[in-house]
PDB file as gemmi writes it, atoms N, CA and C in Angstrom:
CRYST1    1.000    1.000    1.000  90.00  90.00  90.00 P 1                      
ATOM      1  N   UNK A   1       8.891  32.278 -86.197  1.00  0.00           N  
ATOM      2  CA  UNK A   1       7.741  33.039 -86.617  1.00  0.00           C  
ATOM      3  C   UNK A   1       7.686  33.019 -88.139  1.00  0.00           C  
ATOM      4  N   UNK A   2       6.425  32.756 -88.775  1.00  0.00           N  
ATOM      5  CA  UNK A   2       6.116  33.115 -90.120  1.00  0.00           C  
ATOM      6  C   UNK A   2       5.400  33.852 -90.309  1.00  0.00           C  
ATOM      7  N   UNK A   3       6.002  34.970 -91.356  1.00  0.00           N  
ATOM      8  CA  UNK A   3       4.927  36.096 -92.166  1.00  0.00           C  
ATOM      9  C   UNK A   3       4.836  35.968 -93.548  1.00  0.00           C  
ATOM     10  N   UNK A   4       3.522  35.613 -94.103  1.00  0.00           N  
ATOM     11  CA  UNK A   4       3.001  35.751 -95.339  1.00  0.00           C  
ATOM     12  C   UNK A   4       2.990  36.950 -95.666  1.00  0.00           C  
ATOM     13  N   UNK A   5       3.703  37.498 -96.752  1.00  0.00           N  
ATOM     14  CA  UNK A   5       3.418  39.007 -97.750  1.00  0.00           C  
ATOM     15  C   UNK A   5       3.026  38.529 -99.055  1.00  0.00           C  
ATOM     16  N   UNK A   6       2.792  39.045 -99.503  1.00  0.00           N  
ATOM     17  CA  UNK A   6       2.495  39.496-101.260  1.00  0.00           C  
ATOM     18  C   UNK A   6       3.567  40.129-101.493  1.00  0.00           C  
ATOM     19  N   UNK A   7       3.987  39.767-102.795  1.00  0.00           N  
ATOM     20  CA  UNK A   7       5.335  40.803-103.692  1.00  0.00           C  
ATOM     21  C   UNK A   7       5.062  41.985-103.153  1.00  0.00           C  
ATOM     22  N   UNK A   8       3.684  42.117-103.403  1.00  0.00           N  
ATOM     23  CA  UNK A   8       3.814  43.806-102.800  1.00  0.00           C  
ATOM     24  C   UNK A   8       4.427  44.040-102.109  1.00  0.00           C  
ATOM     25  N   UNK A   9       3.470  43.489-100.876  1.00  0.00           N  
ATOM     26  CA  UNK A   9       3.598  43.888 -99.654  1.00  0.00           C  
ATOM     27  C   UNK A   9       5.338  43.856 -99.034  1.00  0.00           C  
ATOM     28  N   UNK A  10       6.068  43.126 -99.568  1.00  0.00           N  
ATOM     29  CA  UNK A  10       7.380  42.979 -99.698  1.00  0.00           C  
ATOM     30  C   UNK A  10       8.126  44.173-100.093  1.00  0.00           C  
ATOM     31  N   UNK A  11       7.840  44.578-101.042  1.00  0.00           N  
ATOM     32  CA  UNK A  11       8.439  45.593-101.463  1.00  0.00           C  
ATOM     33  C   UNK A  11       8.230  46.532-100.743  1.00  0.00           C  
ATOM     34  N   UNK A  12       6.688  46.969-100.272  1.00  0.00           N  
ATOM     35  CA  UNK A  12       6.536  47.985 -99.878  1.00  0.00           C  
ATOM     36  C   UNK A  12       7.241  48.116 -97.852  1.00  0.00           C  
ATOM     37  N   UNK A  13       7.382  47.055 -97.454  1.00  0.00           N  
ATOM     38  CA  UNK A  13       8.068  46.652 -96.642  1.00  0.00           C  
ATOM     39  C   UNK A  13       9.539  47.317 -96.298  1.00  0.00           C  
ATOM     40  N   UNK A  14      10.277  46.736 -97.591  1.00  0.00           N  
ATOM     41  CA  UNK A  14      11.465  46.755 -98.201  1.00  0.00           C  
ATOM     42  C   UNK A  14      11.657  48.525 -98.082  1.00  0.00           C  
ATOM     43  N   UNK A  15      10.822  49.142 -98.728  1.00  0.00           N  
ATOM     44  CA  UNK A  15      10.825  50.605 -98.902  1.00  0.00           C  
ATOM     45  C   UNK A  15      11.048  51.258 -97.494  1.00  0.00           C  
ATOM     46  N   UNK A  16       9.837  50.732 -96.663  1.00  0.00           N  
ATOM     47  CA  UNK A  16      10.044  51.588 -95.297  1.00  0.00           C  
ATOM     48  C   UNK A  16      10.927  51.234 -94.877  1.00  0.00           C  
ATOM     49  N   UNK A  17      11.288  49.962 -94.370  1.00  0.00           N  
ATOM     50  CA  UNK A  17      12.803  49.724 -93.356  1.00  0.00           C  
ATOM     51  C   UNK A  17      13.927  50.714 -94.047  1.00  0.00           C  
ATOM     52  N   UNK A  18      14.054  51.011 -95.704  1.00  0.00           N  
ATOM     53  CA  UNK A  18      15.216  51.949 -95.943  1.00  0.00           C  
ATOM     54  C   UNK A  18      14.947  53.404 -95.500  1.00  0.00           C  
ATOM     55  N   UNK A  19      13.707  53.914 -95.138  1.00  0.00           N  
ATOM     56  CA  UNK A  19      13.664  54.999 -95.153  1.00  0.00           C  
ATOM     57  C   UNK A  19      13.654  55.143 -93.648  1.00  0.00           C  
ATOM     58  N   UNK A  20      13.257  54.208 -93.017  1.00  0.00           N  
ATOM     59  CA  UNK A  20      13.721  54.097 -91.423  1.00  0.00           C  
ATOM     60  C   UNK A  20      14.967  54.402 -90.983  1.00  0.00           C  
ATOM     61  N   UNK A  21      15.977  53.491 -91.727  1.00  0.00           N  
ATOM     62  CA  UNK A  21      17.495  53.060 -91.768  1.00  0.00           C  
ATOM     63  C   UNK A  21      17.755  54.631 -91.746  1.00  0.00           C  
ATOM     64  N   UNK A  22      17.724  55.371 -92.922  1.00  0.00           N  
ATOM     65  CA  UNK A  22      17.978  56.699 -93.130  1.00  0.00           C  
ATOM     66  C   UNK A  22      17.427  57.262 -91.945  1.00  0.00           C  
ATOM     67  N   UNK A  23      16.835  57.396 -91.427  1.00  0.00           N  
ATOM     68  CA  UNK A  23      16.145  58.453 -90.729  1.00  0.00           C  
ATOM     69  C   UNK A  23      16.871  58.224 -89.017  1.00  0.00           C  
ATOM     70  N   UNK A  24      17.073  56.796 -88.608  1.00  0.00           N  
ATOM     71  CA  UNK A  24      17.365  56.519 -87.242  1.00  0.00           C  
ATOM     72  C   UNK A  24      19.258  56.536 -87.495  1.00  0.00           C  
ATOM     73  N   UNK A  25      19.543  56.573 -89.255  1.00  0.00           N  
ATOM     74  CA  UNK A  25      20.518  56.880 -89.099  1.00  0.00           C  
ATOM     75  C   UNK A  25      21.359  58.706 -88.556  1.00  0.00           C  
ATOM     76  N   UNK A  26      20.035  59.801 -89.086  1.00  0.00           N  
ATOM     77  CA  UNK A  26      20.571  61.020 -88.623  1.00  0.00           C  
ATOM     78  C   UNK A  26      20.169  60.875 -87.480  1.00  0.00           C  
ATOM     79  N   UNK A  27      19.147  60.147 -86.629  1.00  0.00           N  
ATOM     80  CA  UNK A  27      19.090  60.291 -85.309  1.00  0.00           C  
ATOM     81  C   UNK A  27      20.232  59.923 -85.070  1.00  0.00           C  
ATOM     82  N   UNK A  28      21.248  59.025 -84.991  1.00  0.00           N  
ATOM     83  CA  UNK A  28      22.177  58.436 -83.913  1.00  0.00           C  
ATOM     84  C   UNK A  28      23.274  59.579 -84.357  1.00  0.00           C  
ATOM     85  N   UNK A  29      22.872  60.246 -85.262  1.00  0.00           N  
ATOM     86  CA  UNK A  29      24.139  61.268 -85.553  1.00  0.00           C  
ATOM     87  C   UNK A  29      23.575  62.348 -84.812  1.00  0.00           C  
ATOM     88  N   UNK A  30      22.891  62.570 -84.523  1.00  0.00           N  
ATOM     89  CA  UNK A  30      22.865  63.742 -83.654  1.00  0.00           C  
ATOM     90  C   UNK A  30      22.402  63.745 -81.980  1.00  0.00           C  
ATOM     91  N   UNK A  31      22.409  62.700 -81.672  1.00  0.00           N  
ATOM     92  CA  UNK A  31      22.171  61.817 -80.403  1.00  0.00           C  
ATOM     93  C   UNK A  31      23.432  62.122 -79.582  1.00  0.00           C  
ATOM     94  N   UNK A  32      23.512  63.159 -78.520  1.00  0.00           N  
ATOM     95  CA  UNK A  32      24.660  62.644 -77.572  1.00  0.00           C  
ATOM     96  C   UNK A  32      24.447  62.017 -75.854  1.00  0.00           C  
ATOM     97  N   UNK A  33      23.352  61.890 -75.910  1.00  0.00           N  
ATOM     98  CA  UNK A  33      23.464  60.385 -74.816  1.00  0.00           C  
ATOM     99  C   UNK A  33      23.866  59.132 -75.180  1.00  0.00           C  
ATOM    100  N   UNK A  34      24.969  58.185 -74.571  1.00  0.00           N  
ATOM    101  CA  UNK A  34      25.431  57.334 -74.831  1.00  0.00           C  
ATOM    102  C   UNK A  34      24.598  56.456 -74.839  1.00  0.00           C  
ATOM    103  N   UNK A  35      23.941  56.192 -73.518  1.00  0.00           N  
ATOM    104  CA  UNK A  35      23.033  55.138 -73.298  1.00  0.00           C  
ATOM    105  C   UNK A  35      21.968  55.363 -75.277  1.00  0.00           C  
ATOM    106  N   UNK A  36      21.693  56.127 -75.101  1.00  0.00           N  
ATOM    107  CA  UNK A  36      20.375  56.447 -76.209  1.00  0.00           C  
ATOM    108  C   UNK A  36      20.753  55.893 -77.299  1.00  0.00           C  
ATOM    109  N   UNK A  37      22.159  56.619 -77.658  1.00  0.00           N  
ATOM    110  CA  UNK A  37      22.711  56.190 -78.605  1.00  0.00           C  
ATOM    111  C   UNK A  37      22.932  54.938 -79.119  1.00  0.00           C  
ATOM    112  N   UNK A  38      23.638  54.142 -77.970  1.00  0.00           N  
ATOM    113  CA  UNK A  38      23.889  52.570 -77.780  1.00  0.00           C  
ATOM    114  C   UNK A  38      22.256  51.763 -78.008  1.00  0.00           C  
ATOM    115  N   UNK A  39      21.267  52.434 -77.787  1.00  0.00           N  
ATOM    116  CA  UNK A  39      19.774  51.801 -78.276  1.00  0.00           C  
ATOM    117  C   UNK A  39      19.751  52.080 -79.420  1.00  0.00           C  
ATOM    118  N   UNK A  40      19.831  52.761 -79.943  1.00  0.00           N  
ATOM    119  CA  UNK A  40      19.452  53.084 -81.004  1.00  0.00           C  
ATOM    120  C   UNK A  40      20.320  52.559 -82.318  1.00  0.00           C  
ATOM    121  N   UNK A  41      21.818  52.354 -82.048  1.00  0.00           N  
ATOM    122  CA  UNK A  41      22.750  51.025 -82.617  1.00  0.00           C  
ATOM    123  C   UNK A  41      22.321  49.499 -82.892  1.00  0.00           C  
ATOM    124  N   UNK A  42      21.591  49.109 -81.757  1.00  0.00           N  
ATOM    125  CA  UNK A  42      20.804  47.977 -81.754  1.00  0.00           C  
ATOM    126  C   UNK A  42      19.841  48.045 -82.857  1.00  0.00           C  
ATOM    127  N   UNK A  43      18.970  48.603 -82.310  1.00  0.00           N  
ATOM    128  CA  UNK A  43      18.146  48.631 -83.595  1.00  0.00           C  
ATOM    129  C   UNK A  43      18.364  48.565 -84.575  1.00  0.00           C  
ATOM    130  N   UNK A  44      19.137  49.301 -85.082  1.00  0.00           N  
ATOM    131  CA  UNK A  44      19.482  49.942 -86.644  1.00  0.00           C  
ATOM    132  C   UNK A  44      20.150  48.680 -86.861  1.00  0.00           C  
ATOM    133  N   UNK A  45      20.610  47.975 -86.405  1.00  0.00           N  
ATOM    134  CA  UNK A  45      21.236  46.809 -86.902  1.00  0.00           C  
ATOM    135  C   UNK A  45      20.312  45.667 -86.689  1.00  0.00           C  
ATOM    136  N   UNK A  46      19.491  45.607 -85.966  1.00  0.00           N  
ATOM    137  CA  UNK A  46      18.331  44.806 -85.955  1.00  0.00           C  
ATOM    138  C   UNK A  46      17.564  44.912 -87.365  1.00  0.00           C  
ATOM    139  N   UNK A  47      17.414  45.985 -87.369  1.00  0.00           N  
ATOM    140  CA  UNK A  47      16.260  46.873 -88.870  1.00  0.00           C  
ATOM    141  C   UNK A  47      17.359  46.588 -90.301  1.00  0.00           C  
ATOM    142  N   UNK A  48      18.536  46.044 -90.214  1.00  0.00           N  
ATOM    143  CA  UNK A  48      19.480  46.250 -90.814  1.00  0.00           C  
ATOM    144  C   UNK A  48      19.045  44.654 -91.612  1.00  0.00           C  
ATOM    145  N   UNK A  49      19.210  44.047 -90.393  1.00  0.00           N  
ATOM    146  CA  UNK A  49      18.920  42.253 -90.435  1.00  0.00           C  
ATOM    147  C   UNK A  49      18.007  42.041 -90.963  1.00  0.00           C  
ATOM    148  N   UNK A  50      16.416  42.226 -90.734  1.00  0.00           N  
ATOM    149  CA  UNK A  50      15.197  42.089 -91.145  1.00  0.00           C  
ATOM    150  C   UNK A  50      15.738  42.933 -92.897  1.00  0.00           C  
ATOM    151  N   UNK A  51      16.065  43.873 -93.156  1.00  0.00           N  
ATOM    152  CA  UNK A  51      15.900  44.437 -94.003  1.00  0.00           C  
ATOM    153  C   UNK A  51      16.661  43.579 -95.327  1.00  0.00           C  
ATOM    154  N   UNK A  52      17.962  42.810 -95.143  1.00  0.00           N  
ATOM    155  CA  UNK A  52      18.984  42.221 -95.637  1.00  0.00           C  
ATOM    156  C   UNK A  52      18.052  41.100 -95.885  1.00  0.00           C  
ATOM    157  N   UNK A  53      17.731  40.461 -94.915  1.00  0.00           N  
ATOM    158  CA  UNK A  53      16.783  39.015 -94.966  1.00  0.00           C  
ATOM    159  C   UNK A  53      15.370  39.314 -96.041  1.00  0.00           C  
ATOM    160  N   UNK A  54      14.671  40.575 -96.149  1.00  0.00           N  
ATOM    161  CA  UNK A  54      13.828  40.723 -96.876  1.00  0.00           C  
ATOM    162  C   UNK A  54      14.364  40.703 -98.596  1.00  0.00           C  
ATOM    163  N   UNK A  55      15.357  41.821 -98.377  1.00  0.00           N  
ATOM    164  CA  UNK A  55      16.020  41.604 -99.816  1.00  0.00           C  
ATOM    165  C   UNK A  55      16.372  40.292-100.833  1.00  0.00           C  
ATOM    166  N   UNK A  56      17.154  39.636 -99.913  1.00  0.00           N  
ATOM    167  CA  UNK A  56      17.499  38.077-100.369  1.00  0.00           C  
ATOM    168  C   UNK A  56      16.109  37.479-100.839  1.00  0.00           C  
ATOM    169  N   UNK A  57      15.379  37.319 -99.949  1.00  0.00           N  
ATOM    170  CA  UNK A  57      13.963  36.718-100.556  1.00  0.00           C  
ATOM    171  C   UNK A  57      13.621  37.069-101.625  1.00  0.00           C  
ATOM    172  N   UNK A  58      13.352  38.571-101.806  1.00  0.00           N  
ATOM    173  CA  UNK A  58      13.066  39.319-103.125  1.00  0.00           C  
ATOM    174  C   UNK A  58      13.586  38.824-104.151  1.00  0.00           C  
ATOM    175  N   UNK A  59      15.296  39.023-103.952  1.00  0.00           N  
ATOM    176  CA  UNK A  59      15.516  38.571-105.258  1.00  0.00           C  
ATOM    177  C   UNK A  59      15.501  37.245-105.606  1.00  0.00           C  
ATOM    178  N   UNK A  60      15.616  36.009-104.729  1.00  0.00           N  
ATOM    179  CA  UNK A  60      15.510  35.329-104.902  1.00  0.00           C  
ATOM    180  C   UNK A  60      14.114  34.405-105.368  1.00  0.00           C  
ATOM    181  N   UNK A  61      12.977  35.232-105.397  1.00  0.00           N  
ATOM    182  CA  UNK A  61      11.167  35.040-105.502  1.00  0.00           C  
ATOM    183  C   UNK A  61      11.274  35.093-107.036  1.00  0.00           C  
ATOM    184  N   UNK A  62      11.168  33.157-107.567  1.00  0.00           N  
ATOM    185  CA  UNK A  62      10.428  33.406-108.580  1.00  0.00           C  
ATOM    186  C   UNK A  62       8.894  34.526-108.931  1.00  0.00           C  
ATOM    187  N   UNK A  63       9.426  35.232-110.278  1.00  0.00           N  
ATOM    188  CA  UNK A  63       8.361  35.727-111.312  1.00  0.00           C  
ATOM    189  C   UNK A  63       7.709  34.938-111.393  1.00  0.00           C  
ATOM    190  N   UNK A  64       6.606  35.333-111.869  1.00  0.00           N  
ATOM    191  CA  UNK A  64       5.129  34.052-112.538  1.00  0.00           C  
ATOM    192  C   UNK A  64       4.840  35.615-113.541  1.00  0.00           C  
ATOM    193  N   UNK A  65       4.508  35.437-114.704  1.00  0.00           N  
ATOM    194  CA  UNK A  65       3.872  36.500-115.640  1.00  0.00           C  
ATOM    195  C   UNK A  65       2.107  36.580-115.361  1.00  0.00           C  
ATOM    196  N   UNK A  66       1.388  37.593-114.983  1.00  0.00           N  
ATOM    197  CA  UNK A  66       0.408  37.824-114.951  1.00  0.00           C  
ATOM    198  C   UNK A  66      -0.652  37.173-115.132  1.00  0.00           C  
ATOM    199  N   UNK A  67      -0.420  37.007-116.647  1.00  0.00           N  
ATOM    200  CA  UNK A  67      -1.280  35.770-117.412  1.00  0.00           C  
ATOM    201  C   UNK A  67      -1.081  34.830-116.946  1.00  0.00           C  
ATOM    202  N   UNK A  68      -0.406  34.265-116.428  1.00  0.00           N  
ATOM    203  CA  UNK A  68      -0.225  32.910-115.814  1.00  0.00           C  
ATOM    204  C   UNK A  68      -1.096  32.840-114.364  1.00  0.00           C  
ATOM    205  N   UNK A  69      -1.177  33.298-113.763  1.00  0.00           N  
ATOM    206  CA  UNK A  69      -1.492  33.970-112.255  1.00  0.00           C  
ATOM    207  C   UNK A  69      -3.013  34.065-112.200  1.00  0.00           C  
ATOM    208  N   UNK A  70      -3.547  34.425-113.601  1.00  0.00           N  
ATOM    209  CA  UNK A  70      -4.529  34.518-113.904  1.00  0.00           C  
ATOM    210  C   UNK A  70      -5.195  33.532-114.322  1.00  0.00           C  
ATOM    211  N   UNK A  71      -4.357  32.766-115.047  1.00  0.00           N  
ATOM    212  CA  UNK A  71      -4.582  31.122-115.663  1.00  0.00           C  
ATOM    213  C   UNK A  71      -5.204  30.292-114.409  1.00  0.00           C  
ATOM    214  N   UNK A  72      -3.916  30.512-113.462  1.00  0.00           N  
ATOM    215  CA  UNK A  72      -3.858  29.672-112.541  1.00  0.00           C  
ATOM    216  C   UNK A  72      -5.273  29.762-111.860  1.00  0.00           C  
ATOM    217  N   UNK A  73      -5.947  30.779-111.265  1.00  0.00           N  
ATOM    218  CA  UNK A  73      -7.110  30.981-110.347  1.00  0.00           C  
ATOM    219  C   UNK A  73      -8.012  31.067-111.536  1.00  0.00           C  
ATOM    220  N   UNK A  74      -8.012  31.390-112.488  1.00  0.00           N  
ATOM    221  CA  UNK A  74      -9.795  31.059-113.049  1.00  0.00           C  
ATOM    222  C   UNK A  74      -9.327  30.339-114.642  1.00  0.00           C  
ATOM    223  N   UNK A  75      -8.660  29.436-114.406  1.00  0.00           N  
ATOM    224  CA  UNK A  75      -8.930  27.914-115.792  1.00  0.00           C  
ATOM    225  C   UNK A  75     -10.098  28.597-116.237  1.00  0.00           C  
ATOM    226  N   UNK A  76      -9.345  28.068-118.167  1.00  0.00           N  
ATOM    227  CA  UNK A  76     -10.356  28.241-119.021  1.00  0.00           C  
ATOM    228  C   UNK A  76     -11.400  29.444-119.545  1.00  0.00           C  
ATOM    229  N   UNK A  77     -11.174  30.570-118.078  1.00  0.00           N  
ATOM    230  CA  UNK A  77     -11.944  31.829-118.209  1.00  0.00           C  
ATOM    231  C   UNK A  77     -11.726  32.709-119.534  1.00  0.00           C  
TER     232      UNK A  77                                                      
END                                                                             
């Protein structure tokens, strides 16, 4: 599967999966069904993966400076 983002949209991406992470992390802390629990492990390590894999990209995503970006789509303007 491929997904096109924008820096933004990356980041802003980036933001929710941590605040997910946090949040399904006090769920599994206060979770005492096993079964539930054991779902909810999955995930978080699923959300863990996607989240790790987003990061790397990030940092690894050449900058372009503004002006350039701007260059690029309207030459000469």
């Amino acid at each position: 599967m491929i997904l096109h983002l924008t820096h933004g949209q990356a980041q802003e991406l980036e933001t929710l999966l941590g605040v997910s992470l946090r949040e399904l992390s006090h769920e599994i802390a206060a979770t005492e069904n096993a079964s539930y629990r054991s779902m909810l492990l999955t995930r978080r390590t699923r959300l863990e993966k996607v989240r790790d894999t987003l990061a790397g990209l990030l940092a690894a995503e050449v900058k372009v400076p503004d002006e350039l970006v701007r260059e690029l789509a309207h030459p000469g303007d």
